[in-house]
C-alpha positions as CSV (number, residue, x, y, z in Angstrom):
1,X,210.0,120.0,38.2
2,X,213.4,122.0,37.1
3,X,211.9,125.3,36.3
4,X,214.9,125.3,33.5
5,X,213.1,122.6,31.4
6,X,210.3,124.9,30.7
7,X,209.6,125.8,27.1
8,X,211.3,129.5,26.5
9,X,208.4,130.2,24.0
10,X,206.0,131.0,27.1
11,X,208.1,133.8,28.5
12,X,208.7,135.1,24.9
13,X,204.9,135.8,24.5
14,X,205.2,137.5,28.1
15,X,207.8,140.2,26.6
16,X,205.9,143.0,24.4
17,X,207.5,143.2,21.0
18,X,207.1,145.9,18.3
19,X,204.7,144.3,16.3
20,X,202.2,144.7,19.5
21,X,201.1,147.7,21.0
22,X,202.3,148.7,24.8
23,X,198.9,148.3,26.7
24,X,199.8,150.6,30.1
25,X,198.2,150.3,33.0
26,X,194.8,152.1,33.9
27,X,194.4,152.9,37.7
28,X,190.6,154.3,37.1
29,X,189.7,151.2,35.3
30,X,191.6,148.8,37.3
31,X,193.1,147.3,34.1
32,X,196.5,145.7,34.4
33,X,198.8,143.5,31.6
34,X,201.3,140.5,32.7
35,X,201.4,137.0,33.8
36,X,199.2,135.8,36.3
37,X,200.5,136.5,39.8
38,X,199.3,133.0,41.5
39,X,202.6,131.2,42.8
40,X,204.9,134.3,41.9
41,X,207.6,134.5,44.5
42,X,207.5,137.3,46.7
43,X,211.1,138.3,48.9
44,X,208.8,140.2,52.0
45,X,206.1,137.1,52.3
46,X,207.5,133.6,51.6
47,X,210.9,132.0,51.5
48,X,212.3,131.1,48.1
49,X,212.4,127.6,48.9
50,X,208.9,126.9,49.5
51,X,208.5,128.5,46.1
52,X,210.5,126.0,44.7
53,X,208.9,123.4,46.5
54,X,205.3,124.4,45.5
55,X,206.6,123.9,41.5
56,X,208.5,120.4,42.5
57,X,205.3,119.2,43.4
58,X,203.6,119.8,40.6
59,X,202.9,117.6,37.7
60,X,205.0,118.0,34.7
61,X,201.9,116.8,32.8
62,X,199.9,119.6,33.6
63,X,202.2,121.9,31.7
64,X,200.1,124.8,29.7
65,X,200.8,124.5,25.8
66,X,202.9,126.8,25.0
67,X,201.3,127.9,21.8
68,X,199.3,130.6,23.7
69,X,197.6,133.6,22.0
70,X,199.2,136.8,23.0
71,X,198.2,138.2,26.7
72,X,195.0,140.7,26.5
73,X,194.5,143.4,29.4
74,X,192.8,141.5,32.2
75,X,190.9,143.6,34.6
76,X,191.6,142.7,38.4
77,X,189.1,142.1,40.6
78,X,187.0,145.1,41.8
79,X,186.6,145.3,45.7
80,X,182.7,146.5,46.7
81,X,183.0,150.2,48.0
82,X,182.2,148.8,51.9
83,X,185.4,146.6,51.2
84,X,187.6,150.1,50.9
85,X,186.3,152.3,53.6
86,X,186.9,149.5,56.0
87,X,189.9,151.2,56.9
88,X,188.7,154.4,57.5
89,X,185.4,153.3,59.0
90,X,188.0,152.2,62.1
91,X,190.0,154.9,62.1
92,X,187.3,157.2,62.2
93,X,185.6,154.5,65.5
94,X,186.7,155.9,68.3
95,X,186.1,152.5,69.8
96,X,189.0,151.4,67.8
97,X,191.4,153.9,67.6
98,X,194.1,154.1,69.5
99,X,194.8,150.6,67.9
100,X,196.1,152.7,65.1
101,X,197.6,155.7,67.1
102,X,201.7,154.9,67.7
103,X,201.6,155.8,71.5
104,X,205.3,156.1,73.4
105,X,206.6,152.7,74.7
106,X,208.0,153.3,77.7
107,X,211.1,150.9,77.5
108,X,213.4,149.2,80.5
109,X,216.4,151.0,81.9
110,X,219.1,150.6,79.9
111,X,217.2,150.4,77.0
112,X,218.8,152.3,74.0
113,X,218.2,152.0,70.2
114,X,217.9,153.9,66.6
115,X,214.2,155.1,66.1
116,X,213.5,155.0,70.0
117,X,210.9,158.2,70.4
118,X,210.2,159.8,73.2
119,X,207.6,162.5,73.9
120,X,209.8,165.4,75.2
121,X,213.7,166.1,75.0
122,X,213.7,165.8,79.2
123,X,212.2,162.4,78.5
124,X,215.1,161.2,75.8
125,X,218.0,162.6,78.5
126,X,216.7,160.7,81.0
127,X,216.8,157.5,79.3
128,X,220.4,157.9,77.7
129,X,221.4,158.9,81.1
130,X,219.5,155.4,82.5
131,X,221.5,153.4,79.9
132,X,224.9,154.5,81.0
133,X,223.9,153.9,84.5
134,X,223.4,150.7,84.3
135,X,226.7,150.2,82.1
136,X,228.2,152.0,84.4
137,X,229.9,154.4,81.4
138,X,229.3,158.5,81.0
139,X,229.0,160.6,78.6
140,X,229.5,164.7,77.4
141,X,226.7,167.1,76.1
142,X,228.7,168.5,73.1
143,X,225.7,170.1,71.0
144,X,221.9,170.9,72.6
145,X,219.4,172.8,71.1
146,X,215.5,173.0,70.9
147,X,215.7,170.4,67.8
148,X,218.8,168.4,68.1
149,X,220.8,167.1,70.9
150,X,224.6,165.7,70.3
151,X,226.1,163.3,72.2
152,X,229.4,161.6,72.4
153,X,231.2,159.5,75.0
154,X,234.0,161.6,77.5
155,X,236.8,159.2,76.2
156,X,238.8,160.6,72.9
157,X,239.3,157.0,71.9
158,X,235.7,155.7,72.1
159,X,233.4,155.6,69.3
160,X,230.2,156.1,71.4
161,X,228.0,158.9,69.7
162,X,224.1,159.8,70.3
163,X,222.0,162.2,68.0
164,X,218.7,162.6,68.9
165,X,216.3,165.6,66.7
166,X,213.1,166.7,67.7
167,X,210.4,165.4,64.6
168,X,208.2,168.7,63.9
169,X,205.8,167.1,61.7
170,X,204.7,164.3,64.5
171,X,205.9,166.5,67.4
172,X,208.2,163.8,68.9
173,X,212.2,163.1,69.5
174,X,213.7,160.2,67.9
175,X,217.0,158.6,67.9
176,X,218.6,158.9,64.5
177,X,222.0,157.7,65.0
178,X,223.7,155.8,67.7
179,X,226.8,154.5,67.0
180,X,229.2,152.2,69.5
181,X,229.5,150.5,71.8
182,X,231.4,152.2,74.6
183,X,235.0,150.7,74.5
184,X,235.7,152.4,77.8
185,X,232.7,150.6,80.0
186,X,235.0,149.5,83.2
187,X,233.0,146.1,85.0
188,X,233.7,148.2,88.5
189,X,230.9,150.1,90.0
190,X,232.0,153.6,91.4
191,X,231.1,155.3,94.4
192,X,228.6,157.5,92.5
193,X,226.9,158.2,88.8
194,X,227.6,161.9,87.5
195,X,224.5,161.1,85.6
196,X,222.6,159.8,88.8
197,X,220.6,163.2,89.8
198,X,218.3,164.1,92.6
199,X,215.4,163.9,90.5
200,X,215.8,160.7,88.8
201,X,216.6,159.5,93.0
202,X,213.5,161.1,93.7
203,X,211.4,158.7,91.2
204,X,213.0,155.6,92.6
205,X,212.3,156.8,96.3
206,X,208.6,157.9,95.6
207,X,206.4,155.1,97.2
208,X,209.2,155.2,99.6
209,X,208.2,158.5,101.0
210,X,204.8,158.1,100.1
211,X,204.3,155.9,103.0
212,X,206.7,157.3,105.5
213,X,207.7,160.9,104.7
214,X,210.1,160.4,107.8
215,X,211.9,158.2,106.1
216,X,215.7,159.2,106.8
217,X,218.1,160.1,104.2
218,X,221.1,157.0,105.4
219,X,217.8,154.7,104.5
220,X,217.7,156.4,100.7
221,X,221.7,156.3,100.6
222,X,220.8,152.2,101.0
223,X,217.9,151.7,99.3
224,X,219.5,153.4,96.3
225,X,222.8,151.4,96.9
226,X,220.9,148.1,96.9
227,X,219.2,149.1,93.8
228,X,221.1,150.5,91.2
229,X,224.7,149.8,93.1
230,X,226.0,153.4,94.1
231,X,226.6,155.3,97.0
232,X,225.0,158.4,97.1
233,X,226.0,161.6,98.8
234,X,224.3,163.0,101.9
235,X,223.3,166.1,99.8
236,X,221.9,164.1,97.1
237,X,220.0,162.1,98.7
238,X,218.7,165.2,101.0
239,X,217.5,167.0,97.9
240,X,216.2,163.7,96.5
241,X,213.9,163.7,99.4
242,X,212.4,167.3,98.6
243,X,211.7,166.4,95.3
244,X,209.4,163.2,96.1
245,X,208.1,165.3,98.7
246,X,206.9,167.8,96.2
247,X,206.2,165.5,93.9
248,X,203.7,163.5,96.2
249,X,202.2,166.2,98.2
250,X,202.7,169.3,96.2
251,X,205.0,172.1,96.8
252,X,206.1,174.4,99.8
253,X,205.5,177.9,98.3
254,X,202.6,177.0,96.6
255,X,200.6,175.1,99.6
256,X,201.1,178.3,101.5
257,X,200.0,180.3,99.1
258,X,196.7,178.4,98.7
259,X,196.4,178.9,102.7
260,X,193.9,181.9,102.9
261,X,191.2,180.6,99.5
262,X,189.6,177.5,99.1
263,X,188.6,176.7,95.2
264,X,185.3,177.7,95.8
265,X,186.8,181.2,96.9
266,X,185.8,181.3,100.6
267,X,188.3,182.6,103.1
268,X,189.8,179.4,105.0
269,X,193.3,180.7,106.7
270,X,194.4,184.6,107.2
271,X,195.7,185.0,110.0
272,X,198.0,182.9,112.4
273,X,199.4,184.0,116.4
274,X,201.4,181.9,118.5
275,X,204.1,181.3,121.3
276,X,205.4,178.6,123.2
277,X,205.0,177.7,127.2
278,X,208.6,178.4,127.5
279,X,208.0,182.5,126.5
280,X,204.6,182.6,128.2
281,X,206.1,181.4,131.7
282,X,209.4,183.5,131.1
283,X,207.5,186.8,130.3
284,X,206.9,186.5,134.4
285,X,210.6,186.8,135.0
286,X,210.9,189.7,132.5
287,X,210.6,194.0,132.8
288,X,207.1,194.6,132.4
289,X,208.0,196.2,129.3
290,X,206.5,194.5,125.8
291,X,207.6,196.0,122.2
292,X,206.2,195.6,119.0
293,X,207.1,195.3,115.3
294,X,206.4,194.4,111.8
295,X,208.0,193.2,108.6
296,X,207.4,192.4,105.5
297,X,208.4,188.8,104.5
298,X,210.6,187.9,101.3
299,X,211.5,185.3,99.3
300,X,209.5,181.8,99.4
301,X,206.7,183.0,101.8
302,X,204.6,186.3,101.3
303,X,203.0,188.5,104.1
304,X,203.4,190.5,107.4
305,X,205.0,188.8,110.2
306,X,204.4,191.3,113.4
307,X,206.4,190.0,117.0
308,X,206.3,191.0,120.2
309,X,209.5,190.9,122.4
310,X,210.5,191.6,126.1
311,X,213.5,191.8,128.4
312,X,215.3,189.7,131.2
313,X,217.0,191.3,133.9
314,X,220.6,190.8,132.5
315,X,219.0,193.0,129.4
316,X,218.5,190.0,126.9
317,X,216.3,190.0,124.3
318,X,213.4,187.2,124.6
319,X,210.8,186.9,121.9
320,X,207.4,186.0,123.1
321,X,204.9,185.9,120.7
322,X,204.8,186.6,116.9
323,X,202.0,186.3,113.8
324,X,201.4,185.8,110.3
325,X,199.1,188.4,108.9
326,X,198.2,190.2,105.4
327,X,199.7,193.5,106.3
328,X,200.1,196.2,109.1
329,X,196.5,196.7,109.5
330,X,194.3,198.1,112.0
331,X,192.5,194.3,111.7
332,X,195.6,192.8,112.3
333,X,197.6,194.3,114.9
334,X,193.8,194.1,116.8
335,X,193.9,190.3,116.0
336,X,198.1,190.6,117.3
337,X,197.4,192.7,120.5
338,X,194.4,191.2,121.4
339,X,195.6,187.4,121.8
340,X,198.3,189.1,122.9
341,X,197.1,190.4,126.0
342,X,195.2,187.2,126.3
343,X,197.7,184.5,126.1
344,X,201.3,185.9,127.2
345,X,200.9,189.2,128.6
346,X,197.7,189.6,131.2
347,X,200.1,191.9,133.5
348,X,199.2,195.2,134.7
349,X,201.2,198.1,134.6
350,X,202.7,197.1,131.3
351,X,204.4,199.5,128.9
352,X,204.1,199.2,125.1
353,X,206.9,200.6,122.7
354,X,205.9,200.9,118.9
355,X,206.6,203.1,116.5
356,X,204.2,205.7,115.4
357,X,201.6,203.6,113.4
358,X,198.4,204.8,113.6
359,X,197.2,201.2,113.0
360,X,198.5,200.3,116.8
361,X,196.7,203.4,118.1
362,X,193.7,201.9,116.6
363,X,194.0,198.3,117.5
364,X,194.4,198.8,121.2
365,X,191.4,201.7,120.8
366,X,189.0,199.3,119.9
367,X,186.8,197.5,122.6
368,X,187.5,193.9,123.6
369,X,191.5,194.5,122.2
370,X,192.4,194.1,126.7
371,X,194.2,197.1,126.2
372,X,193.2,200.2,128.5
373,X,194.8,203.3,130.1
374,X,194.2,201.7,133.5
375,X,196.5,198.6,132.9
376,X,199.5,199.9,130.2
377,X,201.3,202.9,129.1
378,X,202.1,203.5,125.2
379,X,205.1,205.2,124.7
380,X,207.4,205.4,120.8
381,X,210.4,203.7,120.4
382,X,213.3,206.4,120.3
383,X,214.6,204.3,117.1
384,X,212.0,205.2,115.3
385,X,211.3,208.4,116.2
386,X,215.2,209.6,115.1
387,X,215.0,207.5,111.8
388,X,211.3,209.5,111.4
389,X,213.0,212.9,111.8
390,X,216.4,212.1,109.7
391,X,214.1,211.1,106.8
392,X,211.7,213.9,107.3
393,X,214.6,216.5,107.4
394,X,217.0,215.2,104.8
395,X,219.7,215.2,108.0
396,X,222.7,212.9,107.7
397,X,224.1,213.6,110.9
């Protein structure tokens, strides 16, 4: 059926005129005015020619007369209430729900496109940095902020350019432009990535450690060759190695901090002596003469670390026992001296230099410490005593 052989009359009754009154559509009442909407062509649901084909098909017989009255205000069909609140009867199912929740898809390497989201701005760096990996191209930070990031590519003469903003409303980052290709992308793979860091090394090495954390760093320098195609740096692939540590097992400083208190607050570690056989069966060799110290640790590792250290004949310094404890205490230099005296030093006739801590007085004082005036001699170190009467006397000379 030609659609230009029907009778112009019908679609002149569709059009409102003067003569009748605009009838306008009622949401409340569900009241609308125009043709019917069966076989209407629709651009986002069906192709125009299956349209046309539906009106071939039909008989040209079958044609409505075209004297129609003029169109009333048909009321559409009114859904039952349970019909509406179907929708919100799932999103409110928590059964069902994260069928409607628009979770981050976590994409392959080298994946890069306009509206990609990503949870964090770390996240969003990481994958740009992926892509140009695996194209084996680079680019330059030139604006960054806590809601926008600006990228573009190193080479004046590429078009390559990356914005990414942070979304405040949904609390995510999302590509918004992305324009390109890189012109300069060279087919040769380099030695190394610029945008290859320890971190992202540490990821692809992870099970690797987890299973051996032994593993040598000229086995990650291959394992990352044979995987993404670039050599690595010793350095890198050292530091590489710390992370997945850390990231597997936890870190350094903060294992040793959780030393002395389980979670349920009991006492598990406090204190820690030791020496080695070497310094136990050298001590036999040495002046009977053992001194003692303390200091305070820095940095990475808090506490008291107090040593013990003797003399060879030549006048060398040997050290021959040492301790981790929570401070110069009267408990701790007892916990020091006593295994001490036990383990490296069971001599008699032994003389002690310290400095004038009353703590030491009181460690060796106590019974069981090994410690008597029938097998030692306490004397101060001379050090001490001058630094002592300098800082007691304001003396600089």
């Amino acid at each position: 059926m030609d659609l230009n052989q029907i009778p112009s009359q019908l679609f002149d009754q569709a059009t409102p005129s003067a003569s009748q009154p605009n009838v306008q559509t009622n949401i409340e009442d569900h009241l609308v005015v125009g043709l019917p909407t069966e076989n209407v062509f629709d651009p986002f649901s069906e192709d125009e020619d299956e349209i046309l084909s539906v009106h071939e098909d039909d008989d040209e017989e079958t044609l409505p007369v075209p004297n129609n009255p003029p169109l009333e205000p048909v009321a559409i069909y009114n859904p039952p209430p349970h019909f509406l609140e179907f929708l919100n009867e799932i999103q409110q199912d928590t059964q069902y729900s994260h069928l409607l929740e628009r979770d981050m898809v976590v994409y392959p390497p080298g994946t890069l496109f306009v509206g990609q989201r990503f949870q964090t701005k770390e996240q969003m760096q990481d994958a740009i940095n992926r892509f140009h990996i695996v194209n084996h191209c680079t680019y330059k930070v030139k604006h960054s902020s806590t809601s926008r990031l600006l990228m573009e590519c190193v080479h004046h003469d590429c078009a390559w350019r990356c914005r990414g903003i942070l979304r405040t409303r949904e609390q995510h980052w999302e590509i918004m432009i992305l324009e390109g290709p890189h012109t300069c992308v060279s087919p040769l793979i380099s030695q190394d990535h610029n945008k290859l860091g320890s971190q992202m090394i540490a990821q692809s090495i992870g099970e690797i450690i987890e299973v051996d954390p032994s593993t040598s760093i000229s086995t990650i320098i291959a394992h990352i060759k044979s995987t993404m195609g670039y050599t690595i740096s010793y350095r890198k692939g050292w530091l590489a190695k710390q992370h997945a540590i850390e990231n597997i097992f936890g870190n350094w400083e903060e294992s040793y901090n959780k030393l002395p208190y389980l979670d349920e607050g009991s006492v598990i570690f406090k204190r820690l002596f030791w020496t080695f056989k070497p310094c136990i069966d050298g001590f036999a060799f040495c002046k009977p003469i053992v001194q003692v110290d303390g200091t305070f640790l820095y940095g990475r590792y808090k506490g008291t670390l107090l040593v013990a250290v003797a003399q060879d004949g030549r006048n060398n310094i040997i050290l021959i026992a040492f301790v981790v404890v929570e401070g110069e205490t009267s408990d701790a230099w007892f916990f020091f001296l006593k295994n001490l005296r036990q383990y490296v030093t069971p001599q008699d006739g032994l003389c002690l230099i310290s400095d004038r801590h009353e703590a030491i007085r009181s460690a060796y004082s106590r019974n069981g410490s090994g410690w008597t005036e029938n097998n030692f001699v306490h004397v101060y170190c001379i050090r001490h005593i001058a630094q002592n009467f300098m800082r007691r006397f304001k003396m600089q000379h």
